[in-house]
C-alpha positions as CSV (number, residue, x, y, z in Angstrom):
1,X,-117.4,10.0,-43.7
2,X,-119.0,6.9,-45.3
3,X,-120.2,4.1,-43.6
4,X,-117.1,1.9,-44.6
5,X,-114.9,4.1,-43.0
6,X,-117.0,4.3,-40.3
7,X,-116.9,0.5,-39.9
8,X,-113.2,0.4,-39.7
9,X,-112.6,3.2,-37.7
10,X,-115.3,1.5,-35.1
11,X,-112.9,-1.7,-36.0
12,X,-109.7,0.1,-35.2
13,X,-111.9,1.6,-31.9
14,X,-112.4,-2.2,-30.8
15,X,-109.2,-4.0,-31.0
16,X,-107.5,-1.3,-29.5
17,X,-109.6,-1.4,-26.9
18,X,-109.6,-5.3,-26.7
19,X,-105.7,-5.3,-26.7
20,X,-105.4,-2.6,-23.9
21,X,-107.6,-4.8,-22.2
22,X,-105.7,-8.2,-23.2
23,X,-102.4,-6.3,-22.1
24,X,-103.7,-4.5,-18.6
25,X,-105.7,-7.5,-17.1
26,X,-103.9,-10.5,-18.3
27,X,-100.8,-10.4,-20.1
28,X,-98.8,-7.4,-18.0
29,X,-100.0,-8.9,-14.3
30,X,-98.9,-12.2,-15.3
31,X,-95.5,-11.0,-16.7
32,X,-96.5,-13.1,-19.4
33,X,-95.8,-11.6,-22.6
34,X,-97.2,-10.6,-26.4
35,X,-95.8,-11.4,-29.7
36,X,-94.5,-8.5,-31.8
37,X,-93.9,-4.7,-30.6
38,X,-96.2,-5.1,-27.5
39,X,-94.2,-8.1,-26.0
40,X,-91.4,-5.5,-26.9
41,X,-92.3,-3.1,-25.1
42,X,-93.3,-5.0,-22.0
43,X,-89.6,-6.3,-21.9
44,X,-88.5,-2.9,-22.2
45,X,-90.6,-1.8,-19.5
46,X,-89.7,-4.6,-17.1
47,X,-86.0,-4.0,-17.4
48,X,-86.0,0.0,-17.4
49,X,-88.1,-0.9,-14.0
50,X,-85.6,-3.3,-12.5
51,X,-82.5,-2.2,-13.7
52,X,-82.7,1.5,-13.7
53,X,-84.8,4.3,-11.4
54,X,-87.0,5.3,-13.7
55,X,-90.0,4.1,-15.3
56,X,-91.9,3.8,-18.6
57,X,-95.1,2.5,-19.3
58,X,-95.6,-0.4,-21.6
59,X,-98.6,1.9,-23.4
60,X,-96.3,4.6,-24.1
61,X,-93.4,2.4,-25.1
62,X,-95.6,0.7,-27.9
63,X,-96.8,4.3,-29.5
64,X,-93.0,5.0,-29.2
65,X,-91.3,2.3,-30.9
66,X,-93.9,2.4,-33.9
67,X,-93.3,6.0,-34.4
68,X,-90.6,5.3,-37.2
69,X,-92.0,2.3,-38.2
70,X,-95.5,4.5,-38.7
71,X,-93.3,7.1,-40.7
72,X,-91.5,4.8,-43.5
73,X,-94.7,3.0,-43.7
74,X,-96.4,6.5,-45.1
75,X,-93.7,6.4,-47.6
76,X,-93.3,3.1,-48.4
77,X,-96.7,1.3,-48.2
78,X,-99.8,4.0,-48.6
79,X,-101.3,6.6,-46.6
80,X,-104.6,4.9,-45.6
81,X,-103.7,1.4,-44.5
82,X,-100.7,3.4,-42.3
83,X,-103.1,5.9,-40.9
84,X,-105.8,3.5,-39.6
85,X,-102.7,1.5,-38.2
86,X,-101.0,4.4,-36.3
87,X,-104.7,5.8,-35.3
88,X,-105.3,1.7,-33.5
89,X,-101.8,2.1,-32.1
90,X,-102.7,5.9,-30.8
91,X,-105.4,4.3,-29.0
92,X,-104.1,1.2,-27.6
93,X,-101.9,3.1,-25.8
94,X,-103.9,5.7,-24.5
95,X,-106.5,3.0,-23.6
96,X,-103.6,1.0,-21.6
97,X,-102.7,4.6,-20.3
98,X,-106.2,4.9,-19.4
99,X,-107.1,1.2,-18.1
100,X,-105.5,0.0,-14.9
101,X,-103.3,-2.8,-14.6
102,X,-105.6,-5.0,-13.1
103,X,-105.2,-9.1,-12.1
104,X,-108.5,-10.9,-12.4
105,X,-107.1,-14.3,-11.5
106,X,-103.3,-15.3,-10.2
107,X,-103.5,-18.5,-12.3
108,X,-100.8,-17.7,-15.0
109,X,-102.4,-20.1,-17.4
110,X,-105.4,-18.3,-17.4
111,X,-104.1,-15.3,-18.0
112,X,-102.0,-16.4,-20.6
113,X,-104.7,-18.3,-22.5
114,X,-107.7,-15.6,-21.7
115,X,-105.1,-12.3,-23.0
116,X,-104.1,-14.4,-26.2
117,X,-107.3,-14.8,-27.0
118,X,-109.1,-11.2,-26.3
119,X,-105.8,-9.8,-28.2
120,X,-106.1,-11.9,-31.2
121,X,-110.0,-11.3,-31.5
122,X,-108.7,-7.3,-31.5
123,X,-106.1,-8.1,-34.3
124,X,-108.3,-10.5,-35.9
125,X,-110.8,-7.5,-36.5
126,X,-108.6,-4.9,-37.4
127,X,-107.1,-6.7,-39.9
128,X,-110.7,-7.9,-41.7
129,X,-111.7,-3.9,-41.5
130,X,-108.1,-3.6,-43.8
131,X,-106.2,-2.0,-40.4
132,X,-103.7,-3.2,-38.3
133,X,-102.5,-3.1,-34.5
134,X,-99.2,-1.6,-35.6
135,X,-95.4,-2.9,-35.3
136,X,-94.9,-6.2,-37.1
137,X,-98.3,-6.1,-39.1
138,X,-96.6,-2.8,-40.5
139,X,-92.9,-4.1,-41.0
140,X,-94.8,-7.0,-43.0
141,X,-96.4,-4.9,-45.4
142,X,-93.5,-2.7,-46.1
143,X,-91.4,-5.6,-46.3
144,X,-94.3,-7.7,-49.1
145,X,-93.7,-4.4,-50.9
146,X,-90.0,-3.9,-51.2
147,X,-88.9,-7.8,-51.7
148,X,-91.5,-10.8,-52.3
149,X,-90.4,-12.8,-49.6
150,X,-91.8,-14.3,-46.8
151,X,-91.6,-12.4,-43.5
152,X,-92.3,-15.8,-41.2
153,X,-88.5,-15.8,-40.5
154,X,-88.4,-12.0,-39.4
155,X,-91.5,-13.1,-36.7
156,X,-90.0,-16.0,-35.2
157,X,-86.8,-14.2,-34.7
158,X,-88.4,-11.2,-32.7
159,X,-90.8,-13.2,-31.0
160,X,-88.1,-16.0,-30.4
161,X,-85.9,-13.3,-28.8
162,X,-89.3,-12.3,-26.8
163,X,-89.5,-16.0,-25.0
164,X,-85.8,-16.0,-24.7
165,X,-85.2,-13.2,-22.7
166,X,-88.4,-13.6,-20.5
167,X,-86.7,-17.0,-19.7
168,X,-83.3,-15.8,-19.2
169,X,-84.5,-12.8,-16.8
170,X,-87.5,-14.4,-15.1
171,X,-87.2,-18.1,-14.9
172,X,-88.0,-20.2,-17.9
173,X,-91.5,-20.9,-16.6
174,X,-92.3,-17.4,-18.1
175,X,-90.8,-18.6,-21.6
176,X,-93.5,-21.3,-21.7
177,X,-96.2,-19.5,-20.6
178,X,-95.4,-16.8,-23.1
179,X,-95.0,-19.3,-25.8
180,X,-98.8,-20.7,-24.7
181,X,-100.2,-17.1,-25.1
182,X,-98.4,-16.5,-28.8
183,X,-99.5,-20.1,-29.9
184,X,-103.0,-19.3,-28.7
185,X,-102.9,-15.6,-30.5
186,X,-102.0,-17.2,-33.3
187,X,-104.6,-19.6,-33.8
188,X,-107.5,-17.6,-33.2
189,X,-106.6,-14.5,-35.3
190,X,-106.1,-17.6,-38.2
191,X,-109.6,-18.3,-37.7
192,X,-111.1,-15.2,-37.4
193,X,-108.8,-13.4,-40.7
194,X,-105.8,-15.3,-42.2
195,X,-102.2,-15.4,-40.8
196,X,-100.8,-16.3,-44.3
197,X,-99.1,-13.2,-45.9
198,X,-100.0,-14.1,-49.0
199,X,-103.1,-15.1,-51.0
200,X,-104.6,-15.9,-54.3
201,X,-107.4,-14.3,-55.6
202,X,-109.8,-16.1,-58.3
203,X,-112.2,-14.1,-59.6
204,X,-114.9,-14.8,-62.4
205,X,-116.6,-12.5,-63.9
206,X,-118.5,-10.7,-66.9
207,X,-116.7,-7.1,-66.1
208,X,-113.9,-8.2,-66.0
209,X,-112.2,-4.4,-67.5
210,X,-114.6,-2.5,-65.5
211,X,-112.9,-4.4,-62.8
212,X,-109.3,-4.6,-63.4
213,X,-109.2,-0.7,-63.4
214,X,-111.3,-0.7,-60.1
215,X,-108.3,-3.1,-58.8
216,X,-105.2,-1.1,-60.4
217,X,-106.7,2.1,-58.9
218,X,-106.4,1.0,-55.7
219,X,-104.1,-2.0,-55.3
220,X,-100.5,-2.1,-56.8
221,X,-101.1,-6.0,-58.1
222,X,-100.3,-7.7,-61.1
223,X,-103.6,-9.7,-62.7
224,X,-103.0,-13.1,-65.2
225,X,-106.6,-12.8,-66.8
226,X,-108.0,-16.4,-68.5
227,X,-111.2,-17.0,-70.7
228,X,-114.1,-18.8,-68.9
229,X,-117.4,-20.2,-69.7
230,X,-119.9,-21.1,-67.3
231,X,-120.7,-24.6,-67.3
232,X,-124.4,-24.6,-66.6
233,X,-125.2,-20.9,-68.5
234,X,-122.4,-21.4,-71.6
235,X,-121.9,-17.9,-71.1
236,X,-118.4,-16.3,-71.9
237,X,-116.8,-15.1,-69.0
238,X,-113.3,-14.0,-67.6
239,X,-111.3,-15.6,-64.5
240,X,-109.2,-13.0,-63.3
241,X,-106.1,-14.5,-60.7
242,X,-103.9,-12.2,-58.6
243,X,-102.0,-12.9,-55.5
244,X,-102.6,-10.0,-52.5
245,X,-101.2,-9.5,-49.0
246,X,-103.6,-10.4,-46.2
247,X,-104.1,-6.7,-45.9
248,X,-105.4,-5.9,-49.2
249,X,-107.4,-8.6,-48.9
250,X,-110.2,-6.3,-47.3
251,X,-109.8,-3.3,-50.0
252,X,-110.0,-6.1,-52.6
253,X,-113.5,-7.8,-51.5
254,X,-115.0,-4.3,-51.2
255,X,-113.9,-3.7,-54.5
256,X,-115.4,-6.8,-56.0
257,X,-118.7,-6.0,-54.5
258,X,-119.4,-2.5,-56.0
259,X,-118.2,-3.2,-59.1
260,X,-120.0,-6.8,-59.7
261,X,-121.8,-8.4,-56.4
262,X,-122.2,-11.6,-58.9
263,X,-119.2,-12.1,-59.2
264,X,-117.7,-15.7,-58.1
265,X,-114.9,-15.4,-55.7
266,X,-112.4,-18.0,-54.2
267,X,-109.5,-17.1,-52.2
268,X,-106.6,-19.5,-51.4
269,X,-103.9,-19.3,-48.8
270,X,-100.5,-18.9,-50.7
271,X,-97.2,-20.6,-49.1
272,X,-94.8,-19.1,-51.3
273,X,-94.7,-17.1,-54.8
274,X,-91.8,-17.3,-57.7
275,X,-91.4,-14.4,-60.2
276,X,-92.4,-11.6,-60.6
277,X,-95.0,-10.3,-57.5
278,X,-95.5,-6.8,-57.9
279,X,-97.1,-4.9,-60.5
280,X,-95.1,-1.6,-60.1
């Protein structure tokens, strides 16, 4: 093991911890619930509770429903990114397993605003170690493979149905304080990574070969490559531009670095794309 992969794995350690932690002291006491899989799963828990005899943990319903998800992501997306992603998952829900359901404080904005937060920091560092937490972060990347389109609508219809049915079965005070903790999620994982799916890459550099076979090897990207000269130095250069998921956007700047640490780098956030995307 190298010391990048031990970084993410310690990465992956982290915001599964912070999220069983988010989940068990905050979000599942308060009945206030998460965005994606885990909100999800805590529905699905609260209603095989009430409505039936049995019961199922919200921990073990999260590993569960990304299960298949985990399995066409091997196929569809790559090995790596879907192993480190399965492996945070594994752990989140052992950790919630683990963890007690605890309630620090019976103020529901607080709990709201305290497990959006301590979840998005754990996302927010799983995704810059090139990981996820799982469920939508997975459906997104197989989805930015199959069809260059933007999965905004696919989110805000799961965690639209989310608020809606904490409303409809527990009062629609629990819809708003839901909608406080997703808007607060949000926000902080946007400042900590990037919640655009997309992003172009500008790169300008003197290897500019060396380093589009560096890129090809591990990214399936198309690159527009331009002649540059630096301004100050008159010296011939190349500006390589390519636009990358959020979650290459790790494998990418790690790639850059070993093959030229000079090189200039600027990333913009990307709204939409026309043509052609993929390079495959």
């Amino acid at each position: 093991m190298n010391i990048e992969e031990g970084k993410k794995i310690l990465a992956v350690i982290v915001g599964a911890l912070l999220n069983a932690i988010a989940m068990n002291f905050f979000l599942i006491p308060a009945k206030v619930y998460a965005s994606g899989f885990a909100g999800v799963a805590q529905l699905l828990s609260s209603i095989i509770g009430s409505f039936t005899s049995y019961t199922l943990s919200t921990g073990i319903l999260i590993f569960l429903l990304n299960v298949p998800v985990a399995i066409l992501a091997w196929k569809k997306v790559g090995k790596a990114f879907t192993f480190y992603s399965f492996l945070c998952v594994a752990l989140m829900s052992l950790f919630m397993e683990i963890i007690p359901i605890y309630q620090f404080s019976p103020d529901i904005i607080l709990n709201a605003v305290f497990g959006g937060v301590i979840a998005a920091v754990g996302v927010g560092i799983t995704l810059k170690y090139g990981a996820s937490t799982g469920g939508m972060d997975i459906v997104a990347m197989i989805l930015s493979r199959m069809k260059d389109k933007p999965i905004g609508t696919y989110l805000f219809a799961m965690n639209g149905a989310i608020i809606v049915t904490a409303g409809i079965l527990y009062g629609p005070e629990k819809s708003l304080y839901t909608l406080v903790a997703l808007y607060v999620t949000t926000r902080v994982i946007d400042a900590i990574h990037t919640r655009h799916e997309k992003l172009t890459v500008f790169i300008v550099t003197q290897k500019a070969e060396v380093l589009k076979e560096a890129i090809h090897a591990k990214l399936v990207r198309g690159i527009t490559m331009m002649p540059a000269k630096g301004a100050f130095t008159n010296e011939d250069k190349d500006m390589m531009m390519m636009v990358i998921t959020r979650y290459e956007l790790y494998d990418l700047i790690h790639i850059i670095k070993e093959v030229d640490p000079k090189a200039f780098t600027n990333i913009v956030e990307t709204t939409n794309v026309f043509g052609f995307f993929r390079k495959d």
